[in-house]
Biopython code that builds the backbone (N, CA, C, O; Angstrom):
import numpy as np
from Bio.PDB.StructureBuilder import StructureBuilder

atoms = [
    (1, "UNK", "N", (3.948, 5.020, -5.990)),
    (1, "UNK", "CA", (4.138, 4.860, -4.571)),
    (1, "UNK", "C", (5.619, 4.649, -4.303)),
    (1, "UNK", "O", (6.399, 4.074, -5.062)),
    (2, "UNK", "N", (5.908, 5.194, -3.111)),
    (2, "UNK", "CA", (7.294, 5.293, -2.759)),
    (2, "UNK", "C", (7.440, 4.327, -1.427)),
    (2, "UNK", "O", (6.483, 3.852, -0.816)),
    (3, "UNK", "N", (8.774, 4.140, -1.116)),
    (3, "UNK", "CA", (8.987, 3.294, 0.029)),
    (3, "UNK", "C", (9.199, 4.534, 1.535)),
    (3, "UNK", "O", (9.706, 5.655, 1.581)),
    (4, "UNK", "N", (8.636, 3.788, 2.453)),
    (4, "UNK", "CA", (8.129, 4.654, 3.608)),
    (4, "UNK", "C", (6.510, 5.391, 3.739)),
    (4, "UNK", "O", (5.897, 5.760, 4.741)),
    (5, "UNK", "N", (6.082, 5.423, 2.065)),
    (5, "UNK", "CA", (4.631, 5.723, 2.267)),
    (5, "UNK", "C", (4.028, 5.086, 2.826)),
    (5, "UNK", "O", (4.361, 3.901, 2.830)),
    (6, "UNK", "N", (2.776, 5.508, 3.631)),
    (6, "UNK", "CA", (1.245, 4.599, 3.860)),
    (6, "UNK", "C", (0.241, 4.970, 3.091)),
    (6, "UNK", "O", (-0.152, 6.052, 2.655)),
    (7, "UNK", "N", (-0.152, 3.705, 2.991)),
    (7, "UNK", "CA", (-1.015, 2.847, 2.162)),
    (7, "UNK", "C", (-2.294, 2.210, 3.328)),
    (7, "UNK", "O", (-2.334, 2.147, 4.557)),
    (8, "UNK", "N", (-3.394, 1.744, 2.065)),
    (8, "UNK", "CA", (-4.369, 1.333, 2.309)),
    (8, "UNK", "C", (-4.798, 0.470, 1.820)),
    (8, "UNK", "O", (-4.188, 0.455, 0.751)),
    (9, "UNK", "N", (-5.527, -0.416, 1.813)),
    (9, "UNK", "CA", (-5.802, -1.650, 0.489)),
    (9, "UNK", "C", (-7.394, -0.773, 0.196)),
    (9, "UNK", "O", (-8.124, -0.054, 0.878)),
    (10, "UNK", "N", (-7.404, -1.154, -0.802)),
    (10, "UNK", "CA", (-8.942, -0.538, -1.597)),
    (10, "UNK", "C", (-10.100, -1.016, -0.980)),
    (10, "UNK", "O", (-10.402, -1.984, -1.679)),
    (11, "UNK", "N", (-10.702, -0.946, -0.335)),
    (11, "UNK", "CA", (-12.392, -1.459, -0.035)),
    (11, "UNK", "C", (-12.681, -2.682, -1.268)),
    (11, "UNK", "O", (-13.658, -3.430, -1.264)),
    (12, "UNK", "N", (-12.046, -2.681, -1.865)),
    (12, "UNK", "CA", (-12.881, -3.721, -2.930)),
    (12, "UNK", "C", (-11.816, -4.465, -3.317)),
    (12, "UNK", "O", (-12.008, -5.161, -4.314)),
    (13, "UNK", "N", (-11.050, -4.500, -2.953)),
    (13, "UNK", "CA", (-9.839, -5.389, -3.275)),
    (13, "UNK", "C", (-10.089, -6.241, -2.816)),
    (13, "UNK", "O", (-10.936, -6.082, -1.937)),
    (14, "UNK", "N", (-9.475, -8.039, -3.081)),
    (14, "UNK", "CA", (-9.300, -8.953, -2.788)),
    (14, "UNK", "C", (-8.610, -9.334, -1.654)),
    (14, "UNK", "O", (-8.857, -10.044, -0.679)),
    (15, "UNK", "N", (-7.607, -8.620, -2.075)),
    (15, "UNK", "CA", (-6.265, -8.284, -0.809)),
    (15, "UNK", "C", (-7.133, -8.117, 0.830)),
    (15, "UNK", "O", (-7.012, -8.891, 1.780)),
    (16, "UNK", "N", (-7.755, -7.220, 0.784)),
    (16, "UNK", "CA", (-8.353, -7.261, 2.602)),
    (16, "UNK", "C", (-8.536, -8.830, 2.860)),
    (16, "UNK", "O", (-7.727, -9.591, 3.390)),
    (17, "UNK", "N", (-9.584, -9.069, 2.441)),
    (17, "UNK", "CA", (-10.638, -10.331, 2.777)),
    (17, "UNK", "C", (-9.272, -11.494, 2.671)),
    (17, "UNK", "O", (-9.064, -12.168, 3.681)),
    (18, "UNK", "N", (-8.576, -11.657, 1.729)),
    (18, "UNK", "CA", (-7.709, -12.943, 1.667)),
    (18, "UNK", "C", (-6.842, -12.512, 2.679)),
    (18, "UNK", "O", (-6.895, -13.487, 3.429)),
    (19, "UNK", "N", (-5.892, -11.522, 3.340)),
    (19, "UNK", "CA", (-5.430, -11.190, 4.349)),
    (19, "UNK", "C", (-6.086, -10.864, 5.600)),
    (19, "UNK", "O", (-5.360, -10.792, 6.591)),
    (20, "UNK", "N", (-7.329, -10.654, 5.735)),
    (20, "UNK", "CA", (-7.890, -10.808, 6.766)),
    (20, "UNK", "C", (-7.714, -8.878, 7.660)),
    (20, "UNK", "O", (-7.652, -8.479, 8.822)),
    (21, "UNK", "N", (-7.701, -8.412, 6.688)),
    (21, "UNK", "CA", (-6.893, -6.822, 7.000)),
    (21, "UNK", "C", (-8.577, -6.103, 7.376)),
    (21, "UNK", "O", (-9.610, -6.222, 6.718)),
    (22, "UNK", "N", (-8.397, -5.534, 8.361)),
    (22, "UNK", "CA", (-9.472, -4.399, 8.922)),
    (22, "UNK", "C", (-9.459, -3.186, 7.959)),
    (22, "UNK", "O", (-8.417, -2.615, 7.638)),
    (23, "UNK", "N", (-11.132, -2.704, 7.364)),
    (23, "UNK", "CA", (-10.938, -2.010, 5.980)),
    (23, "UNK", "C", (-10.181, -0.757, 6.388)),
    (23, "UNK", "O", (-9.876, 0.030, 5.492)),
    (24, "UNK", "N", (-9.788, -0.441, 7.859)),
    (24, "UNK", "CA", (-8.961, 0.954, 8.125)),
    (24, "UNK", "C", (-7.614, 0.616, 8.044)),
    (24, "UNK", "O", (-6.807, 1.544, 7.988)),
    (25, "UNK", "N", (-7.099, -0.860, 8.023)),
    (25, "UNK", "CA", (-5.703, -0.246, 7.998)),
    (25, "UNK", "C", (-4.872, -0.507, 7.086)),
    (25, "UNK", "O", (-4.966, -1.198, 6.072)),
    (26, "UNK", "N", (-3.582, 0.435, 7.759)),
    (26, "UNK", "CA", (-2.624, 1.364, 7.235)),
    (26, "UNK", "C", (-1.428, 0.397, 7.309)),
    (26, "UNK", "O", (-1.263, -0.468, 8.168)),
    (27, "UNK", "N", (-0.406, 0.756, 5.997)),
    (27, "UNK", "CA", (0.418, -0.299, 6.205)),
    (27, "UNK", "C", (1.532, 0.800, 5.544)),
    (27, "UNK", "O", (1.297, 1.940, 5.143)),
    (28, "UNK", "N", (2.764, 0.105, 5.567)),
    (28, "UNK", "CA", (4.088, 1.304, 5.353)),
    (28, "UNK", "C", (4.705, 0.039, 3.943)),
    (28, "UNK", "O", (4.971, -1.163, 3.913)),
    (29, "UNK", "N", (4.700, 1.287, 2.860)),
    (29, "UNK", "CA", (5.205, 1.107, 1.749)),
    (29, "UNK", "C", (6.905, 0.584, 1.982)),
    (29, "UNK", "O", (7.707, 1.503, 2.152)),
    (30, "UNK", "N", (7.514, -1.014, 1.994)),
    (30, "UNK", "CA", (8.934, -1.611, 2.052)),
    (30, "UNK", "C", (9.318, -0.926, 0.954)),
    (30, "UNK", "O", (9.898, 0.156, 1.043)),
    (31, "UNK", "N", (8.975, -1.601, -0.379)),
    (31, "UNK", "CA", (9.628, -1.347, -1.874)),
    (31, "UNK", "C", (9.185, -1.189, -2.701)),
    (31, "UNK", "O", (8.227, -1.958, -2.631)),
    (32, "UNK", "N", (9.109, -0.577, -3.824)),
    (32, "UNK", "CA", (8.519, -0.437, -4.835)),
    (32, "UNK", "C", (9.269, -0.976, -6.184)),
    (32, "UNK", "O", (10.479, -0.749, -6.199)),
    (33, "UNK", "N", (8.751, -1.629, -7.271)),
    (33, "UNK", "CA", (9.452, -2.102, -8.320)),
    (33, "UNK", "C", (8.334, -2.505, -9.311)),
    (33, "UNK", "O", (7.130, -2.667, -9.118)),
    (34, "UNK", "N", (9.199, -2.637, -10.595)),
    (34, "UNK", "CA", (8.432, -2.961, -11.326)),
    (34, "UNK", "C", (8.996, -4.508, -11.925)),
    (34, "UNK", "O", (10.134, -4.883, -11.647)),
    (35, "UNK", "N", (8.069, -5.344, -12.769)),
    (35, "UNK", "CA", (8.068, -6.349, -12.932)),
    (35, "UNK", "C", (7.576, -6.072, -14.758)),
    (35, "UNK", "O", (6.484, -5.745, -15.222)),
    (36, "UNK", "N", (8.511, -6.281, -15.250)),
    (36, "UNK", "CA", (8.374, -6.316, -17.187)),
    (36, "UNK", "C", (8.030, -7.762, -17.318)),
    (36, "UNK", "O", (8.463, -8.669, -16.608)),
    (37, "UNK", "N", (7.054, -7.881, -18.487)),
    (37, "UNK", "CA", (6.259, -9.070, -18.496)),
    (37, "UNK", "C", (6.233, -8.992, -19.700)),
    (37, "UNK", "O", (5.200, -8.323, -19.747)),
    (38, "UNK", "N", (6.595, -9.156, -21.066)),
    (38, "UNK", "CA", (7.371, -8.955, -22.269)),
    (38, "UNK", "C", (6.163, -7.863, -23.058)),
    (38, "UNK", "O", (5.796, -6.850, -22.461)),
    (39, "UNK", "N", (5.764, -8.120, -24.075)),
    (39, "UNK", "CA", (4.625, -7.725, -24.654)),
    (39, "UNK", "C", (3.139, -6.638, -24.021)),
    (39, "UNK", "O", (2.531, -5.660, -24.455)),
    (40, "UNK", "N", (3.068, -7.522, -22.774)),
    (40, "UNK", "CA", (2.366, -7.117, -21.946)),
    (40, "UNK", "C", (2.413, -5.560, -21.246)),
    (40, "UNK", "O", (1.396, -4.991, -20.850)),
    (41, "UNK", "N", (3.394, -5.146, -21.191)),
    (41, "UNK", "CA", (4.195, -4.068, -20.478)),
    (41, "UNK", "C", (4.696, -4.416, -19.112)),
    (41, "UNK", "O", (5.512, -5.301, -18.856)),
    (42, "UNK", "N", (4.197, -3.735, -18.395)),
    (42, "UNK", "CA", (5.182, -3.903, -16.998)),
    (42, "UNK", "C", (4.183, -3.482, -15.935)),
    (42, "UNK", "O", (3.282, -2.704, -16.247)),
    (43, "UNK", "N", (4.259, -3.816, -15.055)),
    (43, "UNK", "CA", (3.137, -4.151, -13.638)),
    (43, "UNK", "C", (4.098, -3.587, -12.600)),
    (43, "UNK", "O", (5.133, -4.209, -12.358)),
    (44, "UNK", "N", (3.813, -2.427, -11.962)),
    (44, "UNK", "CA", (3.951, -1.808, -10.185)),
    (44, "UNK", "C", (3.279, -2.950, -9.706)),
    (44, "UNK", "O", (2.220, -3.566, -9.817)),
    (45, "UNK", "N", (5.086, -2.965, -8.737)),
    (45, "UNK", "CA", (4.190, -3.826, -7.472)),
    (45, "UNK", "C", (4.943, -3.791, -6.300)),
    (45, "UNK", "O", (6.167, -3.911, -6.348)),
    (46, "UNK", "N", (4.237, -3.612, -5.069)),
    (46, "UNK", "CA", (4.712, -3.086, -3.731)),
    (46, "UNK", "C", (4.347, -4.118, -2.827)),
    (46, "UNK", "O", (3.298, -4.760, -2.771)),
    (47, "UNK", "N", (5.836, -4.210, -1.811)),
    (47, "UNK", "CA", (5.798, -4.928, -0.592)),
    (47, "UNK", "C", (5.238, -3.555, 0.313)),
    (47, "UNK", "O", (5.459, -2.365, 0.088)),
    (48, "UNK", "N", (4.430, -4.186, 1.417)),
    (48, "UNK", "CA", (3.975, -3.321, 2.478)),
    (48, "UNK", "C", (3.371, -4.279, 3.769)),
    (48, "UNK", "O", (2.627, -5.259, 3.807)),
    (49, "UNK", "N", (4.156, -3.397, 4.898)),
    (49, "UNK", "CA", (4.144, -4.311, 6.228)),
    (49, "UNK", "C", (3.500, -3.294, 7.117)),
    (49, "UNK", "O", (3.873, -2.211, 7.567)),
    (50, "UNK", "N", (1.948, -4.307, 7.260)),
    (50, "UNK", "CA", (0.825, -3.792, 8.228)),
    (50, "UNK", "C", (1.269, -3.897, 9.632)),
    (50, "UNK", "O", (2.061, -4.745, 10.042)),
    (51, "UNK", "N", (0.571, -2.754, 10.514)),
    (51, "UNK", "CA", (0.946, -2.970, 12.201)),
    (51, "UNK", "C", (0.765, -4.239, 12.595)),
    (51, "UNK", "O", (1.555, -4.624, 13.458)),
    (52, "UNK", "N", (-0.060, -5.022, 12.209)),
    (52, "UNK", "CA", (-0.534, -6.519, 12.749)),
    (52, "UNK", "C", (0.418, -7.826, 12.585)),
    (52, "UNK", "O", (0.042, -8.988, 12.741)),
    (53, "UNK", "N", (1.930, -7.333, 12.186)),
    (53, "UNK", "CA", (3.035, -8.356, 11.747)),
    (53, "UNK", "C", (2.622, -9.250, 10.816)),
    (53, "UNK", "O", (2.787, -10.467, 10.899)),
    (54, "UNK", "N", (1.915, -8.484, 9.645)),
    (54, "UNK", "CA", (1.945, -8.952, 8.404)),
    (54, "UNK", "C", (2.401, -7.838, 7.165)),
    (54, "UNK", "O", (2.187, -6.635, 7.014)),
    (55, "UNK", "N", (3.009, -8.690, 6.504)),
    (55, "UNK", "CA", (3.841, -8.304, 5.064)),
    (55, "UNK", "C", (2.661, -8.773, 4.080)),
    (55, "UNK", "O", (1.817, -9.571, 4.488)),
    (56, "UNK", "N", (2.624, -8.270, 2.801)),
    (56, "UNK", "CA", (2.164, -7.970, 1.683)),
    (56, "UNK", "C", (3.303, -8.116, 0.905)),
    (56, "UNK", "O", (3.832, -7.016, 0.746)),
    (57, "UNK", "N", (4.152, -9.392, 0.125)),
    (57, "UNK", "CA", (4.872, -9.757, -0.783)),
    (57, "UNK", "C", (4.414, -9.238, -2.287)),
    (57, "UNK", "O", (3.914, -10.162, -2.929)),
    (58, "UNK", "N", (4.470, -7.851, -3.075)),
    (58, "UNK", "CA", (4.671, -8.534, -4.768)),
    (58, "UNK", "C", (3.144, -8.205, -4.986)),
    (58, "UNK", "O", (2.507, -8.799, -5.856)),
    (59, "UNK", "N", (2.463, -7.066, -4.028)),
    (59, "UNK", "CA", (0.958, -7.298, -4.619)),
    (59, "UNK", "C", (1.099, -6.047, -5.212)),
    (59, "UNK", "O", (1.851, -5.147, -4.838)),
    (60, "UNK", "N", (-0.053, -6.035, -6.637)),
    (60, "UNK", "CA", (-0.114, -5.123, -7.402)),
    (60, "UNK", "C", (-0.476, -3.451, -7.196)),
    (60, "UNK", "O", (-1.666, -3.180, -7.351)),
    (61, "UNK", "N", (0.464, -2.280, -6.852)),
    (61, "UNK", "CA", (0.205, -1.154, -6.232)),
    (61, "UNK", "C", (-1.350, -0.895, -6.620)),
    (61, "UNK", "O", (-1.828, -0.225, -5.704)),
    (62, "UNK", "N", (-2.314, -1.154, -7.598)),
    (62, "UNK", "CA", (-3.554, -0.504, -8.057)),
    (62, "UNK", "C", (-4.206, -0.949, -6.707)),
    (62, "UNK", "O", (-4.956, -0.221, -6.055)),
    (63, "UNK", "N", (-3.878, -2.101, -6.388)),
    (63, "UNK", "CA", (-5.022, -2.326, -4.998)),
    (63, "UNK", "C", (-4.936, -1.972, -3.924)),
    (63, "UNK", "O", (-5.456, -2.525, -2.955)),
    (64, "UNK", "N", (-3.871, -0.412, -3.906)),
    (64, "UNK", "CA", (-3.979, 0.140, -2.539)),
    (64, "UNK", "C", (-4.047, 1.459, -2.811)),
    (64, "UNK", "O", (-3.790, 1.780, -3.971)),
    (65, "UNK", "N", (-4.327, 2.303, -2.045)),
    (65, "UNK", "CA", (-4.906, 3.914, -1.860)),
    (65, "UNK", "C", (-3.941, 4.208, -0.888)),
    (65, "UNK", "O", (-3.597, 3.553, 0.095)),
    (66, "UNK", "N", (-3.466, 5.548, -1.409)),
    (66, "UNK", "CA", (-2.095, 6.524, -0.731)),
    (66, "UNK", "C", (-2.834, 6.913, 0.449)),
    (66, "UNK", "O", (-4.035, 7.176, 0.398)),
    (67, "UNK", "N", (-2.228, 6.952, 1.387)),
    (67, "UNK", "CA", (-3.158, 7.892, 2.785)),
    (67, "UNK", "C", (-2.593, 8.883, 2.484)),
    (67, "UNK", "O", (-1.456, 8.843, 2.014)),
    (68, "UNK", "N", (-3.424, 10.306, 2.736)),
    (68, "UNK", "CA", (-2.812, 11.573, 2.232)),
    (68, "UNK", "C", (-2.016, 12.060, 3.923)),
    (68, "UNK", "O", (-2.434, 11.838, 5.059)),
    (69, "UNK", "N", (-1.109, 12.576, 3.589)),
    (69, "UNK", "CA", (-0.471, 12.750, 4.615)),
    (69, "UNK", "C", (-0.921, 14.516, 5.510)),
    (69, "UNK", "O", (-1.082, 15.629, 5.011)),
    (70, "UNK", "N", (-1.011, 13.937, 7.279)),
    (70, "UNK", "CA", (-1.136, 15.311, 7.481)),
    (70, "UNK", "C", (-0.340, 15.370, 8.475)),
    (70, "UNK", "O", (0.127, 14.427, 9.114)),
    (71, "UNK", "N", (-0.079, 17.152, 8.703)),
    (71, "UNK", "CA", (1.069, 17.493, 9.558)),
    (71, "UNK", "C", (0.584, 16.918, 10.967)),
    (71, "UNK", "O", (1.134, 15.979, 11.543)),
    (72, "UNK", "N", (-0.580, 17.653, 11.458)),
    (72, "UNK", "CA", (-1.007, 17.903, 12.696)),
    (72, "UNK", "C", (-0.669, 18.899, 13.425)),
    (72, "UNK", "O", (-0.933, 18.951, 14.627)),
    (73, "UNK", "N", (0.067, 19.975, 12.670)),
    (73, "UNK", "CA", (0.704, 21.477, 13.407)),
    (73, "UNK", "C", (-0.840, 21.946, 13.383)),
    (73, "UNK", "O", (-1.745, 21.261, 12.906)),
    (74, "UNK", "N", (-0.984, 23.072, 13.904)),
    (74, "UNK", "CA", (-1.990, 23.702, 14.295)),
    (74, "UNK", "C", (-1.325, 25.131, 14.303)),
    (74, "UNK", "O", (-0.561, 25.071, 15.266)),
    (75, "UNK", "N", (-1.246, 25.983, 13.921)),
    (75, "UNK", "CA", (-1.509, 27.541, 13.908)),
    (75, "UNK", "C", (-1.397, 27.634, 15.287)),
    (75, "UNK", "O", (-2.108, 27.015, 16.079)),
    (76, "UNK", "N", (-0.292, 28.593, 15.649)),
    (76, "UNK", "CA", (-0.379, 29.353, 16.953)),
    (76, "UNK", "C", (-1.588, 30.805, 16.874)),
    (76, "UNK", "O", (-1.685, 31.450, 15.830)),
    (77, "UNK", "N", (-2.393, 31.136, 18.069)),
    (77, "UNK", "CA", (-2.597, 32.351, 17.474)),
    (77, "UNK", "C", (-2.456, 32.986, 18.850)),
    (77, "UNK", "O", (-2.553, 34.206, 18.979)),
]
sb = StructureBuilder()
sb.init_structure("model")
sb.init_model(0)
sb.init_chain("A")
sb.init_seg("    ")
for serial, (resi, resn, name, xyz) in enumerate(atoms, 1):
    if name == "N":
        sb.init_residue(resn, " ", resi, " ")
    sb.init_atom(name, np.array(xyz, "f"), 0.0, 1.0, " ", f" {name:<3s}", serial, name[0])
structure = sb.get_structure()
């Protein structure tokens, strides 16, 4: 995940219910980084700030789903 993407939190994530997030929404990817944890390897993890003036600090990218992006052009004919 990149910064400026939207995002979704997973239906089954923790993240909705402890944030209180409606299972439709959409939030805009701040930053992306990783976090090395020695042995362990290293953990993605993304800030993302929902329309509702809430931020998502440092949570782990697996618990959100890319919204696929669409144009909305339509074909002249």
């Amino acid at each position: 995940m990149k910064a400026g993407q939207t995002v979704r939190v997973k239906p089954a994530s923790r993240l909705a219910s402890e944030w209180n997030l409606r299972p439709d929404a959409e939030g805009t990817v701040l930053c992306q980084y990783r976090i090395l944890s020695g042995c362990a390897g290293s953990v993605e993890r993304i800030d993302v700030r929902f329309a509702e003036n809430r931020t998502i600090w440092g949570a782990a990218a697996q618990e959100f789903l890319e919204v696929a992006e669409t144009s909305g052009a339509l074909a002249a004919h």
